[in-house]
DOTORZA-328962 format. One record per residue (C-alpha): x, y, z; residue number from 1; residue in three letters. Coordinates in Angstrom, 1 decimal. Layout:
<recs>
east=X north=Y up=Z pos=NUM code=ALA
...
</recs>
This chain:
<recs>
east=8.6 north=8.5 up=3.2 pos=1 code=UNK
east=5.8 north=7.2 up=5.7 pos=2 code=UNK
east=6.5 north=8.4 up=9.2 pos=3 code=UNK
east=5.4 north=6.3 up=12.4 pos=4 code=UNK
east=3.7 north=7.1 up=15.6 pos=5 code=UNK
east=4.5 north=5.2 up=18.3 pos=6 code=UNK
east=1.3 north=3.8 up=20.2 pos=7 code=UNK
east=0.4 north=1.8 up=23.0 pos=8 code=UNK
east=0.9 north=-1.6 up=20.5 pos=9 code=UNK
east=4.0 north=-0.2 up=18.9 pos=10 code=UNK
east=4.9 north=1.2 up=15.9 pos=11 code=UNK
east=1.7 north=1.6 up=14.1 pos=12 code=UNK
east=2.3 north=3.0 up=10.3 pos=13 code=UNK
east=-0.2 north=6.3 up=9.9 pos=14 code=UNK
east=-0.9 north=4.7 up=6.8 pos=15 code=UNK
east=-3.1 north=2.3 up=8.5 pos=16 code=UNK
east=-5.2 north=4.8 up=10.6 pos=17 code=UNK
east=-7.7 north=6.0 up=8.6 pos=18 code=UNK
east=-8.4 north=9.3 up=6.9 pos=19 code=UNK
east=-5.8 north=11.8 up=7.6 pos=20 code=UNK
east=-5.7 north=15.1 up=5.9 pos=21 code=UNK
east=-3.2 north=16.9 up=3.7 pos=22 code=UNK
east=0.2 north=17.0 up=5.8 pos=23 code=UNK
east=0.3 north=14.3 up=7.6 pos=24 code=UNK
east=2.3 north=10.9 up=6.8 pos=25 code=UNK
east=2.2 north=9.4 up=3.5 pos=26 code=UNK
east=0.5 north=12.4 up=1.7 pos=27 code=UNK
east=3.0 north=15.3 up=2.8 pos=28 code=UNK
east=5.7 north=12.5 up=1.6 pos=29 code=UNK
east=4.6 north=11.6 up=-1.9 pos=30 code=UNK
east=4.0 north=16.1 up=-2.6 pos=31 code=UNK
east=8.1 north=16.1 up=-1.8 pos=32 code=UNK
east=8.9 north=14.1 up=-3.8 pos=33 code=UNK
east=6.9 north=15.7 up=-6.3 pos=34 code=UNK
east=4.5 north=13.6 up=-7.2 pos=35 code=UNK
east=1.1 north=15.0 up=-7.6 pos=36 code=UNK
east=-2.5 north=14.5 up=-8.9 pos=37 code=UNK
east=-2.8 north=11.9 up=-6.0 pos=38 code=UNK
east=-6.0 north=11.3 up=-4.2 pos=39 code=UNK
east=-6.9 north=9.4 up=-1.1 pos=40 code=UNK
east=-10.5 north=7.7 up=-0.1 pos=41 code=UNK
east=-11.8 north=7.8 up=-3.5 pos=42 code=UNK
east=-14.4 north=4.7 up=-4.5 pos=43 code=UNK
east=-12.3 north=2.6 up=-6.2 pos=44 code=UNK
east=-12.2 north=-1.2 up=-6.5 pos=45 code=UNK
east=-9.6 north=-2.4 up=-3.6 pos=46 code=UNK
east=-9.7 north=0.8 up=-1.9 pos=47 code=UNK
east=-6.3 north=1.7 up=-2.8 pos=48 code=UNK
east=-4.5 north=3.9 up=-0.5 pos=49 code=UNK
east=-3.8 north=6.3 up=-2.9 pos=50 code=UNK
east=-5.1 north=6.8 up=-6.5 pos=51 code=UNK
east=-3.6 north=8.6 up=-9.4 pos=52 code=UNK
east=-7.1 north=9.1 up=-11.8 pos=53 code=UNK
east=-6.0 north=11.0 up=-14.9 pos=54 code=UNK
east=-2.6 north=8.3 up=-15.4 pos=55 code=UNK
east=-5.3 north=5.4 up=-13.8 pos=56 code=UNK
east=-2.3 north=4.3 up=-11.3 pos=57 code=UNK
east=-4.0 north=2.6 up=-8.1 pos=58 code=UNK
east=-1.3 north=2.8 up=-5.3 pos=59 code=UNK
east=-1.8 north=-0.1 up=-2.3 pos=60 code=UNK
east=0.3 north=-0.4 up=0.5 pos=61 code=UNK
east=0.5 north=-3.9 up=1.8 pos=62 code=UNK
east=1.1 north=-4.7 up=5.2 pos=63 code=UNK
east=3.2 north=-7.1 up=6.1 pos=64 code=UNK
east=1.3 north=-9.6 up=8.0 pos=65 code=UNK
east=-2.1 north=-9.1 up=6.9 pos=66 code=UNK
east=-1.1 north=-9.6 up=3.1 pos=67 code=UNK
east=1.3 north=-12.3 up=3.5 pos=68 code=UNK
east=4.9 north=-10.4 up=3.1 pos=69 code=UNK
east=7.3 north=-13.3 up=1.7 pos=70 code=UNK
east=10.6 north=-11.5 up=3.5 pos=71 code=UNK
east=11.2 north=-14.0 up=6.6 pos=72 code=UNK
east=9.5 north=-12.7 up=10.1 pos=73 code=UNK
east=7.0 north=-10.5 up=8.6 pos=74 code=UNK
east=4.6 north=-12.5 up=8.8 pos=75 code=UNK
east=4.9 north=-14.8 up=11.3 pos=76 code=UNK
east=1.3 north=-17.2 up=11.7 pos=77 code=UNK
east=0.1 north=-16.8 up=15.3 pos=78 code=UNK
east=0.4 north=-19.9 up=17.5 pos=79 code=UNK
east=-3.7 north=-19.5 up=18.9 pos=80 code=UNK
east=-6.4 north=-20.5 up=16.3 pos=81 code=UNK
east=-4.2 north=-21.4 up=13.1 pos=82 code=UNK
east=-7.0 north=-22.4 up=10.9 pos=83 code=UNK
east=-8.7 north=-19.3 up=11.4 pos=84 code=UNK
east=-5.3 north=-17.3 up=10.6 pos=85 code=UNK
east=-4.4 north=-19.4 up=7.3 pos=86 code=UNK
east=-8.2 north=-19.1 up=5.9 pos=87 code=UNK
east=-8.1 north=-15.4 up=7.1 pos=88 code=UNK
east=-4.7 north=-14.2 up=5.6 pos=89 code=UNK
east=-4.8 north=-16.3 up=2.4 pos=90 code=UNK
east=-8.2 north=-14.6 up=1.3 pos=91 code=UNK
east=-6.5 north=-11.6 up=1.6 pos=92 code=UNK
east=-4.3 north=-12.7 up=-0.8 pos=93 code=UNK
east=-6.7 north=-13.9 up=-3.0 pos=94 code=UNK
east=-8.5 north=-10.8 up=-2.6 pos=95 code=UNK
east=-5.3 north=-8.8 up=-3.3 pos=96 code=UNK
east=-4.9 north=-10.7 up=-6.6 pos=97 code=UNK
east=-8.6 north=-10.4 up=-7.3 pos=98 code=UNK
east=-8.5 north=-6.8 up=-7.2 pos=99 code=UNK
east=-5.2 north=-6.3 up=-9.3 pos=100 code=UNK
east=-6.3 north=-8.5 up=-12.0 pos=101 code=UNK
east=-9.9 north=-6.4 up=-12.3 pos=102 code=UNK
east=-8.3 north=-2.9 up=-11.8 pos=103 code=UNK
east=-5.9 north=-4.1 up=-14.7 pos=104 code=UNK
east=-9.1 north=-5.2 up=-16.8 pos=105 code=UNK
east=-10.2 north=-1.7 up=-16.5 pos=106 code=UNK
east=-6.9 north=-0.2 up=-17.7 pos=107 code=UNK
east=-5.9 north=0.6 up=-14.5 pos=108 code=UNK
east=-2.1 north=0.2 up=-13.5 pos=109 code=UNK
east=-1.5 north=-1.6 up=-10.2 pos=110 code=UNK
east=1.5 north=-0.6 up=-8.2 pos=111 code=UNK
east=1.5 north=-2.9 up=-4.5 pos=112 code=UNK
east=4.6 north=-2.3 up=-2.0 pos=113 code=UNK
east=5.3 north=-3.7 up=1.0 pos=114 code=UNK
east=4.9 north=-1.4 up=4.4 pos=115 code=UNK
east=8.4 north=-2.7 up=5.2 pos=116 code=UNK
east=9.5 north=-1.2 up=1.8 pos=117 code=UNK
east=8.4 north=2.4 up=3.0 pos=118 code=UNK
east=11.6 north=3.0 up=4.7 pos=119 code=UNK
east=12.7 north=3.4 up=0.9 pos=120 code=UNK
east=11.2 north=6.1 up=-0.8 pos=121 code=UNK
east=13.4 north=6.7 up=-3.3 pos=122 code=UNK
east=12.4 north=2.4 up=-4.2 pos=123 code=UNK
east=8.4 north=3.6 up=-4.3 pos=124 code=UNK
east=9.0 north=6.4 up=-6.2 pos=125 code=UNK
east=10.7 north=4.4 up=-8.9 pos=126 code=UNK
east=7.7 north=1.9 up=-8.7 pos=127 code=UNK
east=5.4 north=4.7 up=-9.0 pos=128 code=UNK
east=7.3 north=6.4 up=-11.9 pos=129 code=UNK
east=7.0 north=3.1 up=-14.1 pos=130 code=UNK
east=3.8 north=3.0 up=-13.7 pos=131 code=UNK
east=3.6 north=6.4 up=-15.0 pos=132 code=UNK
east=5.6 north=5.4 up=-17.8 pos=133 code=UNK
east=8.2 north=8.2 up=-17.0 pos=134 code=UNK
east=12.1 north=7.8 up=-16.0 pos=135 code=UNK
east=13.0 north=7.9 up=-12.5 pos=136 code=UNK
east=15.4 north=11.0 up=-11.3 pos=137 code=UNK
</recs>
Protein backbone atom coordinates (compact mmCIF):
# COMPACT_ATOMS: atom_id res chain seq x y z
CA UNK A 1 0.00 0.00 0.00
CA UNK A 2 2.98 2.49 0.77
CA UNK A 3 5.71 2.11 -1.79
CA UNK A 4 9.53 2.79 -0.84
CA UNK A 5 12.28 4.70 -2.40
CA UNK A 6 15.38 3.66 -1.96
CA UNK A 7 17.88 6.46 -0.67
CA UNK A 8 21.26 6.97 0.27
CA UNK A 9 20.24 5.62 4.10
CA UNK A 10 18.09 2.88 2.81
CA UNK A 11 14.65 2.23 2.47
CA UNK A 12 13.07 5.43 3.48
CA UNK A 13 8.99 5.01 3.58
CA UNK A 14 7.53 8.17 1.32
CA UNK A 15 5.35 8.37 4.13
CA UNK A 16 7.88 10.05 6.08
CA UNK A 17 9.04 12.75 3.54
CA UNK A 18 6.86 15.42 3.75
CA UNK A 19 4.18 16.82 1.63
CA UNK A 20 3.70 14.88 -1.49
CA UNK A 21 0.87 15.52 -3.83
CA UNK A 22 -2.00 13.37 -5.15
CA UNK A 23 -0.33 10.17 -6.75
CA UNK A 24 2.35 9.47 -5.09
CA UNK A 25 2.72 6.75 -2.17
CA UNK A 26 0.32 6.39 0.48
CA UNK A 27 -2.38 8.69 -1.20
CA UNK A 28 -2.59 6.94 -4.78
CA UNK A 29 -2.81 3.69 -2.39
CA UNK A 30 -5.64 4.47 -0.04
CA UNK A 31 -7.94 6.07 -3.62
CA UNK A 32 -7.48 2.04 -4.90
CA UNK A 33 -8.65 0.76 -2.48
CA UNK A 34 -11.44 3.00 -2.47
CA UNK A 35 -11.35 4.87 0.27
CA UNK A 36 -12.05 8.45 -0.09
CA UNK A 37 -12.82 11.77 1.67
CA UNK A 38 -9.13 11.58 2.93
CA UNK A 39 -7.00 14.65 3.55
CA UNK A 40 -3.40 15.13 4.21
CA UNK A 41 -1.55 18.24 6.15
CA UNK A 42 -4.72 19.49 7.69
CA UNK A 43 -4.28 21.28 11.46
CA UNK A 44 -5.16 18.72 13.45
CA UNK A 45 -4.01 17.68 16.97
CA UNK A 46 -1.09 14.95 16.35
CA UNK A 47 -0.71 15.88 12.86
CA UNK A 48 -2.08 12.74 11.72
CA UNK A 49 -0.95 11.51 8.41
CA UNK A 50 -4.12 11.36 7.00
CA UNK A 51 -7.52 12.59 8.27
CA UNK A 52 -10.93 11.55 7.38
CA UNK A 53 -13.13 14.95 8.64
CA UNK A 54 -16.78 14.21 7.90
CA UNK A 55 -16.41 10.26 9.76
CA UNK A 56 -13.69 12.32 12.32
CA UNK A 57 -11.15 9.23 11.67
CA UNK A 58 -7.45 10.58 12.40
CA UNK A 59 -5.08 8.08 10.51
CA UNK A 60 -1.18 7.92 12.09
CA UNK A 61 1.32 5.88 10.81
CA UNK A 62 3.86 4.93 13.41
CA UNK A 63 7.28 4.32 12.74
CA UNK A 64 8.84 1.73 14.06
CA UNK A 65 11.72 3.08 15.98
CA UNK A 66 10.70 6.41 16.74
CA UNK A 67 7.35 5.25 18.38
CA UNK A 68 8.56 2.33 20.10
CA UNK A 69 7.24 -0.77 17.81
CA UNK A 70 6.87 -3.81 20.34
CA UNK A 71 7.63 -6.58 17.34
CA UNK A 72 11.42 -7.67 18.26
CA UNK A 73 14.26 -5.57 16.11
CA UNK A 74 12.22 -2.71 15.29
CA UNK A 75 13.34 -0.84 17.56
CA UNK A 76 16.42 -1.55 18.57
CA UNK A 77 17.98 1.44 21.41
CA UNK A 78 21.22 2.80 19.91
CA UNK A 79 24.45 1.82 21.79
CA UNK A 80 25.85 5.92 21.86
CA UNK A 81 23.96 8.24 24.35
CA UNK A 82 21.25 5.78 25.82
CA UNK A 83 19.69 8.26 28.23
CA UNK A 84 19.16 10.60 25.59
CA UNK A 85 17.39 7.80 23.34
CA UNK A 86 15.10 6.28 26.27
CA UNK A 87 13.95 10.05 27.45
CA UNK A 88 13.66 10.82 23.66
CA UNK A 89 11.63 7.75 22.35
CA UNK A 90 9.43 7.27 25.49
CA UNK A 91 7.95 10.94 25.12
CA UNK A 92 7.03 9.98 21.91
CA UNK A 93 5.10 7.54 23.42
CA UNK A 94 3.60 9.51 25.80
CA UNK A 95 2.93 12.04 23.28
CA UNK A 96 1.31 9.36 21.04
CA UNK A 97 -0.96 8.40 23.92
CA UNK A 98 -1.50 12.09 24.74
CA UNK A 99 -2.85 12.79 21.43
CA UNK A 100 -5.16 9.69 21.06
CA UNK A 101 -6.72 10.18 24.34
CA UNK A 102 -7.56 14.13 23.41
CA UNK A 103 -8.56 13.39 19.71
CA UNK A 104 -10.94 10.66 21.32
CA UNK A 105 -12.23 13.49 23.85
CA UNK A 106 -13.17 15.40 20.85
CA UNK A 107 -15.07 12.51 19.15
CA UNK A 108 -12.46 11.79 17.02
CA UNK A 109 -11.64 8.04 16.14
CA UNK A 110 -7.97 7.15 16.34
CA UNK A 111 -6.67 4.50 14.02
CA UNK A 112 -2.37 4.07 14.69
CA UNK A 113 -0.51 1.21 12.50
CA UNK A 114 2.71 0.26 12.50
CA UNK A 115 5.02 1.28 9.23
CA UNK A 116 6.04 -2.39 9.26
CA UNK A 117 2.24 -3.20 8.98
CA UNK A 118 2.14 -1.30 5.57
CA UNK A 119 3.24 -4.19 3.66
CA UNK A 120 -0.52 -5.23 4.56
CA UNK A 121 -2.96 -3.25 3.10
CA UNK A 122 -5.67 -5.26 3.01
CA UNK A 123 -4.77 -5.31 7.40
CA UNK A 124 -5.08 -1.20 7.23
CA UNK A 125 -7.93 -1.12 5.32
CA UNK A 126 -9.75 -3.33 7.80
CA UNK A 127 -8.50 -1.00 10.67
CA UNK A 128 -9.69 1.92 8.73
CA UNK A 129 -13.07 0.35 7.88
CA UNK A 130 -13.84 -0.22 11.73
CA UNK A 131 -13.24 2.90 12.42
CA UNK A 132 -15.72 3.88 9.89
CA UNK A 133 -18.04 1.56 11.43
CA UNK A 134 -18.59 -0.28 8.02
CA UNK A 135 -17.76 -4.15 7.15
CA UNK A 136 -14.60 -4.86 5.49
CA UNK A 137 -14.84 -6.47 1.75
Amino acid sequence: MFHERKTLRGHVPYSREGKQGYGTGNDSNIAERHISGWRRNQVVLGKPDFIFPKQKVALFVDGCFWHGCPKPKHSNMPRNNQEFWAKKLQGNKDRDRFVSRELRKMGWSVVRVWEHELKYPEKVVAKLNKAFGRKSA
